[in-house]
C-alpha positions as CSV (number, residue, x, y, z in Angstrom):
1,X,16.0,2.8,-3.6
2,X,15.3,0.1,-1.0
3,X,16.7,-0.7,1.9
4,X,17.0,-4.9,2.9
5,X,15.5,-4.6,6.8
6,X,11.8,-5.0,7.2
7,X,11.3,-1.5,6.9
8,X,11.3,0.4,3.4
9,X,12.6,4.1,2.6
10,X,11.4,5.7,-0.3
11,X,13.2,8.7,-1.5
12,X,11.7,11.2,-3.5
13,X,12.8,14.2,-4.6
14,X,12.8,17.1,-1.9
15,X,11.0,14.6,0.0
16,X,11.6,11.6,2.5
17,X,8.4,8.8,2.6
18,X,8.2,6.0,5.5
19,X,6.2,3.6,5.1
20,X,6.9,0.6,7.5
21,X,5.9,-2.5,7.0
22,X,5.0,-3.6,11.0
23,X,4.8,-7.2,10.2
24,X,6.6,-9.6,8.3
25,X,4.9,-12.6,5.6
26,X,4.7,-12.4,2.0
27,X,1.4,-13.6,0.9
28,X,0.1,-11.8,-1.1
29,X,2.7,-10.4,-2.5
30,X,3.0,-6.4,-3.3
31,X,4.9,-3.7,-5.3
32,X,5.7,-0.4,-3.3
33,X,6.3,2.7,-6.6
34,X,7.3,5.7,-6.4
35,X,6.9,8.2,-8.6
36,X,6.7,12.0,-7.8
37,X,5.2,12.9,-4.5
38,X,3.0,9.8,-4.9
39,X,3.5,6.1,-3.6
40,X,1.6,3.3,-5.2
41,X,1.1,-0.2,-3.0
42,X,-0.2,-2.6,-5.6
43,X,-1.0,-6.2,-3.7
44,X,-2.2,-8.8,-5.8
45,X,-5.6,-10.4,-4.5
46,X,-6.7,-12.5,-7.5
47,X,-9.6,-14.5,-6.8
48,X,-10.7,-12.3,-4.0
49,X,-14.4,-10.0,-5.0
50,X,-14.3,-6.3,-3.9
51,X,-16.6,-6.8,-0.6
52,X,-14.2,-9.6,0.5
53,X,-11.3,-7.0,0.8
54,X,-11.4,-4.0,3.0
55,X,-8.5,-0.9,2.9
56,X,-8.8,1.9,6.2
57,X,-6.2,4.0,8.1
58,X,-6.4,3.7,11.9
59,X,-4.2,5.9,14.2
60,X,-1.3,5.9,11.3
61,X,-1.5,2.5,10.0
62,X,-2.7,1.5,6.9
63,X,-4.6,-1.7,6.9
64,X,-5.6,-4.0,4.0
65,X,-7.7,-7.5,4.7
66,X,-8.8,-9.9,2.5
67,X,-11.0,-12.5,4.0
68,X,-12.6,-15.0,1.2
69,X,-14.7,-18.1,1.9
70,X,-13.2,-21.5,1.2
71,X,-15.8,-22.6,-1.8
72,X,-13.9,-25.7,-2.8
73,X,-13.4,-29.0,-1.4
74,X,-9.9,-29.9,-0.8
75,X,-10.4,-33.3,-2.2
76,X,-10.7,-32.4,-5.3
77,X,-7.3,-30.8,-5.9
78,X,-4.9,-33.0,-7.8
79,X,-2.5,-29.5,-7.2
80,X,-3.4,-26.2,-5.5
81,X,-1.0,-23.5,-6.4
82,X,-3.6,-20.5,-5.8
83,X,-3.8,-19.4,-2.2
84,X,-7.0,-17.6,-0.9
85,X,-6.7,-17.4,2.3
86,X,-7.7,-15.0,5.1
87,X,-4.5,-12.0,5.0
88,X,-4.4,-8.7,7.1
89,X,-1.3,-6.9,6.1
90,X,-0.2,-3.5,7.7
91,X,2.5,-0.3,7.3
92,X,3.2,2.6,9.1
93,X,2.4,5.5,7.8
94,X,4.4,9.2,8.2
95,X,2.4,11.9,9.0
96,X,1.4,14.3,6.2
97,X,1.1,11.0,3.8
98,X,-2.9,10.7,2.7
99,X,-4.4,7.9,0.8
100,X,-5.7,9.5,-2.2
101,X,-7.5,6.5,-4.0
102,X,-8.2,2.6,-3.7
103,X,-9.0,0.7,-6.8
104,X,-9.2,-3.1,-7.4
105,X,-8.7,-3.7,-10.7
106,X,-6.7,-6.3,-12.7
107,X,-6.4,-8.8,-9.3
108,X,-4.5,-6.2,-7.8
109,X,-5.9,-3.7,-5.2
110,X,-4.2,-0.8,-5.3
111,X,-4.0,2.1,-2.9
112,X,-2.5,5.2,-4.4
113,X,-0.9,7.3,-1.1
114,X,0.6,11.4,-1.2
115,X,2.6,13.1,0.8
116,X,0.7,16.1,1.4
117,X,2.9,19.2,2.0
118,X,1.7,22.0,4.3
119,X,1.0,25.7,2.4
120,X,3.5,27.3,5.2
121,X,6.4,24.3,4.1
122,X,5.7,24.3,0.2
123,X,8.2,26.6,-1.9
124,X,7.4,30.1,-3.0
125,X,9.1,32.5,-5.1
126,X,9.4,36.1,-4.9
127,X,10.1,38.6,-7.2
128,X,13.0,41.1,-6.0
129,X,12.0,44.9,-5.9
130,X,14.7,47.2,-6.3
């Protein structure tokens, strides 16, 4: 289903999706589902509240940021195996794809994307007159 460059092909059934990742990083780390004509992005944002995050789509690219404020003082770690720091990941999106929903739920925000197919391309059947 995927392919191993930096950018990722989803195929879907009567359907082709792009969504690009433009750069490259893995923090935080995300799932890309398909199912349907829908694409989920889950990225997992534990410890980040709802106003530090932000989700938008500007000129075809979908942007999520996370930007939390250091609380802590790093001397008191003895380990620090959680990372909260500042991320701004983005994809290229195809035209005719929508975001449908955000949630943030669970330490994951999720962002719930649908290809959106035009009345003139969608199928129709016709009954045959004789």
């Amino acid at each position: 289903m995927f392919n191993t460059s930096n950018s990722l092909t989803l195929s879907v059934p009567d359907t082709r999706w792009y969504l690009d990742s433009i750069q490259s990083g893995n923090y935080p780390p995300y799932n890309i589902i398909s199912k349907d004509n829908n694409v989920y992005l889950e990225l997992a944002v534990a410890g980040f509240k709802q106003d530090e995050l932000k989700v938008y789509t500007e000129e075809g690219i979908l942007h999520v940021e996370g930007d939390r404020e250091e609380t802590y003082d790093e001397n008191l770690f003895i380990y620090r195996g959680l990372g909260f720091r500042k991320f701004h990941k983005k994809w290229k999106i195809t035209d005719g794809v929508e975001v449908v929903e955000v949630k943030h739920e669970d330490g994951l925000i999720k962002v719930h994307l649908q290809k959106i197919i035009p009345e003139g391309h969608r199928r129709k059947d016709y009954l045959i007159s004789n």
